[in-house]
N, C-alpha and C positions, 0 to 999 in steps of 0.2 A: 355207507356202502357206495362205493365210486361206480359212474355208468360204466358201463363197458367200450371200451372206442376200437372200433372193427371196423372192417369197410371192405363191401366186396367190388365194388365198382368205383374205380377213380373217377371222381371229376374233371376232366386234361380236356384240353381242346381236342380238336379233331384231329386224329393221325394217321397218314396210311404206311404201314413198313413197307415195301416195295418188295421182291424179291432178292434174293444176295448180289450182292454185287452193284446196287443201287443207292445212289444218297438217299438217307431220310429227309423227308420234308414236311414241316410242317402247314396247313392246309387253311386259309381263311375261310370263313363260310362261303362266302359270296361265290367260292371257285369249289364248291365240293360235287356239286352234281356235275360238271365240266370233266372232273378231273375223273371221276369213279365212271364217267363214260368211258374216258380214256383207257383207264381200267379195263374196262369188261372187251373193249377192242384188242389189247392187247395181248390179254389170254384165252383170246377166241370165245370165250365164253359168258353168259351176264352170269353176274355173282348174286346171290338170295339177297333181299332187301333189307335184312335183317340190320335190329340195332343193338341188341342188347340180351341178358338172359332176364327174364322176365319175373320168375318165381320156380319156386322147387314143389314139389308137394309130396305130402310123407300121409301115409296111412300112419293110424292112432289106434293104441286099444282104449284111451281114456283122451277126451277134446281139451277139457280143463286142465289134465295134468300136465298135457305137454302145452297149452297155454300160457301154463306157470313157468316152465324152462326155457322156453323161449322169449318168453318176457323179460325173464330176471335173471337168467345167465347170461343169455345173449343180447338183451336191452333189445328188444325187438317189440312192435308198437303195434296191439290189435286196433286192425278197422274194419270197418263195415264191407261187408258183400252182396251181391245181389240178393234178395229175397228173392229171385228168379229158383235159385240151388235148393231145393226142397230136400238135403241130405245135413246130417250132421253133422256140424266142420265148424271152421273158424280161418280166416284170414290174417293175417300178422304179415308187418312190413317195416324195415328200415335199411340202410346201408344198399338203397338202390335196388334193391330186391326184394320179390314177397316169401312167405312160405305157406302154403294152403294145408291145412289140417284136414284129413275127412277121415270121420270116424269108421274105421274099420267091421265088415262084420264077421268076418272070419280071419281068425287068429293064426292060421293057417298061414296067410301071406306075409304077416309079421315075423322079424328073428327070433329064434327060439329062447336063444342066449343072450339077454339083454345087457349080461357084463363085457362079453368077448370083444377084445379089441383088438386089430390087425392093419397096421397100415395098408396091405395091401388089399384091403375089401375095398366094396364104392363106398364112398364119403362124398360130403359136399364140406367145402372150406373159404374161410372167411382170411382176407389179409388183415395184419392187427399191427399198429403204432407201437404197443409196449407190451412185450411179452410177456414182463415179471408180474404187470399189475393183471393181468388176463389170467396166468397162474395162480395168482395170491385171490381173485377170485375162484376159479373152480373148487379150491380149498373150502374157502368160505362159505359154500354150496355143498360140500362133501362130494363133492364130482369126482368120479371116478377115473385116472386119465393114465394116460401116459406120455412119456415124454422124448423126443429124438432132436441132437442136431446134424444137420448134414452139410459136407465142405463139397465143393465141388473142384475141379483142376485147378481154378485160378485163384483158389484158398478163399473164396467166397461164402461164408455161413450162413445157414436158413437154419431158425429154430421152428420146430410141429410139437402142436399139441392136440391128443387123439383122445376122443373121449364118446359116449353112446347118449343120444337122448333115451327118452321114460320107454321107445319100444325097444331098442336097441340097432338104430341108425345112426351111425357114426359120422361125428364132428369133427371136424380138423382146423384147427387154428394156427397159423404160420403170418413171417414175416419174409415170402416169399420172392416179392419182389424187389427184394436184394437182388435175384438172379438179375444178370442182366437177358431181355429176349429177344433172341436170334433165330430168323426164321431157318428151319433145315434143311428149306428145298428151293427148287425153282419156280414153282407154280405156287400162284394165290399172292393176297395182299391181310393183311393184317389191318382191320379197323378196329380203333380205339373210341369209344362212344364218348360222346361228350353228354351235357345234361337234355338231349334230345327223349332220352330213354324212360326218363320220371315222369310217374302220371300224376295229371292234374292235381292240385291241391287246396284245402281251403285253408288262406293263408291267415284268416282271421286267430292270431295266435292268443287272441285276451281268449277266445272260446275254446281254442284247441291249442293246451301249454304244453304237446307235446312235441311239438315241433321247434326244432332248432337249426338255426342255417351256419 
């Protein structure tokens, strides 16, 4: 069984896009709180402090089940949570992001139709290195999916692949940034995180051989 190789957050140095019409620059650290002053003077406004997306979190009819899909489809790595959380759930983390499980208690708020798949529903999506082996597993898992590619003007191809975890929360795995990204307005700046975002870790990897850098 080959891991899965996905990744929803690059690791790039620090980058800010400017508005249209501006060189890109790339940003040393030493000048980055300088420069996002500069920033926030610019557009009159301060920008949120924000670094990164953090985690997602999906109601469960079952903690284990979707434990298991998100482990071994998506190679996603349970850790520990606060024993603060006195509800049923689970934590799971890799590719820069977490995903928080809590066991649902009414069915109600889950989808009813756990096959249905629709591009155009909310999904969350993962960028992926090789698409054919990311394919050749969902097979391997009987995952149920489907499949689009899309060109856009400058004959630029992104391949999606659309699939439902155990409630019926839709997955989407793409090799999107192919596109190239161009901001479409005049206001705001575009920050790219660098490894600022990842929490602490214990690097002792003889105790913990889940980890790989």
């Amino acid at each position: 069984m080959v891991t899965p190789r996905v990744s929803a957050v690059t690791q790039a140095p620090f980058y800010l896009i400017p508005p249209l019409g501006r060189k890109v620059q790339q940003l040393p650290r030493s000048s980055q709180g300088r420069k996002m002053e500069e920033g926030k003077e610019e557009s009159g406004a301060a920008a949120p402090p924000l670094l990164a997306l953090n985690h997602v979190s999906r109601l469960c009819r079952n903690v284990k089940k979707s434990i298991d899909f998100y482990t071994k489809v998506l190679g996603f790595v349970l850790v520990e949570r606060p024993r603060a959380l006195d509800f049923d759930g689970a934590w799971l983390f890799n590719y820069g992001v977490g995903i928080h499980l809590v066991q649902s208690k009414d069915d109600d708020k889950l989808p009813s139709d756990t096959h249905h798949l629709d591009p155009m529903d909310n999904h969350i999506s993962f960028q992926c290195e090789d698409m054919e082996e990311m394919e050749q597993r969902l097979k391997e898992f009987n995952t149920e999916y489907i499949k689009r590619t899309m060109e856009d003007e400058s004959g630029t191809k992104i391949d999606q692949l659309f699939f439902n975890d155990p409630d019926g929360f839709m997955v989407e795995i793409c090799n999107c940034e192919n596109l190239k990204l161009v901001p479409a307005g005049s206001m705001g700046r575009i920050k790219l995180p660098f490894d600022r975002h990842n929490p602490p870790l214990d690097l002792d990897v003889n105790s913990n051989p889940s980890y790989s850098y």
